[in-house]
C-alpha angles and dihedrals in degrees: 000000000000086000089052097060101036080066093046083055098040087054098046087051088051092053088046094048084050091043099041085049099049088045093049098068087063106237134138127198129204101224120191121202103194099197126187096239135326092223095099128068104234092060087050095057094035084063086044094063099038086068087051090067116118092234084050097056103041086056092250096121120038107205122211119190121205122196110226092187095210082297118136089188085041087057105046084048089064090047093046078052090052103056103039070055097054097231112190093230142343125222102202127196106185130218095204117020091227111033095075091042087107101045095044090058089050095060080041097058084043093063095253106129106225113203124195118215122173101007125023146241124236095234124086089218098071116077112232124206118190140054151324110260103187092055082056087052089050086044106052088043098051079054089053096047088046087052097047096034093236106300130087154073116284142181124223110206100203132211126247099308111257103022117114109242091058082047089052112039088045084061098050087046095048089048089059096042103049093062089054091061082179094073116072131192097222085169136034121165135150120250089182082232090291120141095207091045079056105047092050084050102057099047091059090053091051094053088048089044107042133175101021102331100136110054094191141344117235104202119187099216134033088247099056097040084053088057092049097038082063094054095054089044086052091058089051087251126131149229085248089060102045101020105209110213120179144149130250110070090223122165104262091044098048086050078052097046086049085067095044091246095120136034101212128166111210118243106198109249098186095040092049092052102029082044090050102045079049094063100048087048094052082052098055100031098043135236096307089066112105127219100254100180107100092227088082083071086044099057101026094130094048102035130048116201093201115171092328092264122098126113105237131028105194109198119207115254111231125217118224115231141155103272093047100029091089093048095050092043083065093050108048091040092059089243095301 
């Protein structure tokens, strides 16, 4: 136990001595995180914990958020804002992988790093720090075949169409389901990660599909399988009868998943967006810059720090399960 916390304080020493370094030289950087929409509640905790960020909180780093609001034009505006602004750096998190290629390109070619976290962007220029979301499409099928042993009719409520993590989780969902030929997909339908898009959705599935039609609802995000999960509450029918499986491992789904009413697999919203600010940092400050974020210790076994420059930083996903939901409930709750 000693050793276990002379390692939580050596490394809390470690963070300071970065922070404290990088702080010294007396520079401060304007830093802009373009994110798709603030509706969800992934993205909101995903800003929340970007401001957690030790850079964040000395003042080294002035944050500026920029609501994208599920708008890819909107998007590539803030970016062009951005830029005319000289902004120091830009985290983006893209509402369709292919629409900001070009603007992106543009704040590139003007010196200013740009950094995706969450979804990606469609060029191989531009670091990437999240997770693979066709693994979490794998992953919340493979959930969905277990629960239905193999054999019924299911729903897939979809993503915003275009952005990579819809494109990606629907492949990995595909790639499972495929090999189970007994279970069909009688229904698939975006709900642009909205609850209340869902709910609407699958009550009007449930109407087209009665008694029984539809055997479980694969949603590819926490927000819209809550929604879905109250629409099949409001017909008297339970989780037992249409399992709900999903990805994210936000509060409200893990307190679902403790009474067995969803299947979600935790992404990582600190690590995506602290990850993230590290890397821009690394890439304005130079390679004697140190991570400072403490998800680099969380993940040490999954994700290498290196030298701060890869392309891509795939974080694990986390299944959430009896024996860890209390525990990320605290953490991506911010202890609430």
């Amino acid at each position: 136990m000693k050793f276990g916390k002379s390692l939580a304080a050596a490394a809390a020493l470690s963070l300071l001595a970065s922070s404290i370094s990088l702080a010294a030289d007396g520079k401060t950087y304007k830093i802009g995180a373009a994110v798709y929409g603030l509706k969800g509640q992934f993205m909101q905790n995903w800003v929340r914990e970007l401001k957690q960020h030790p850079a964040v909180k000395d003042g080294t780093v002035q944050i500026t958020v920029f609501d994208g609001n599920y708008d890819a034009l909107t998007q590539n505006n803030q970016i062009e804002t951005m830029i005319t602004q000289h902004y120091d750096a830009i985290i983006f998190v893209p509402i369709d992988t292919k629409a900001g290629i070009g603007t992106v390109a543009r704040a590139m070619e003007s010196d200013i790093p740009v950094i995706a976290s969450n979804t990606r962007v469609a060029s191989a220029k531009v670091p990437y720090v999240g997770n693979d979301d066709v693994e979490g499409g794998r992953l919340q099928a493979q959930a969905m075949v277990d629960k239905l042993k193999g054999k019924g009719d299911v729903v897939i409520i979809q993503g915003p169409i275009g952005q990579s993590a819809q494109i990606d989780r629907e492949k990995g969902e595909m790639e499972v389901l495929k090999k189970h030929p007994d279970i069909k997909i009688i229904e698939m339908k975006t709900a642009n990660w909205s609850r209340a898009e869902a709910l609407a959705l699958t009550e009007d599935w449930l109407n087209a599909h009665p008694n029984g039609g539809i055997s479980g609802i694969i949603a590819q995000n926490d927000d819209m399988a809550l929604g879905a999960l109250q629409a099949v509450k409001s017909r008297g029918l339970t989780p037992a009868d249409v399992p709900v499986t999903s990805i994210d491992g936000m509060p409200d789904a893990i307190q679902a998943a403790k009474k067995n009413e969803v299947t979600t697999f935790l992404q990582d919203a600190q690590a995506q967006s602290q990850g993230a600010l590290d890397v821009a940092l690394r890439a304005l400050a130079g390679k004697d810059y140190k991570p400072q974020s403490v998800i680099w210790e969380r993940y040490a076994k999954d994700v290498k720090w290196g030298d701060g420059t890869d392309k891509n930083y795939i974080l694990p996903w986390v299944p959430v399960t009896d024996s860890n939901a209390d525990a990320l409930y605290q953490q991506v709750s911010g202890g609430k």
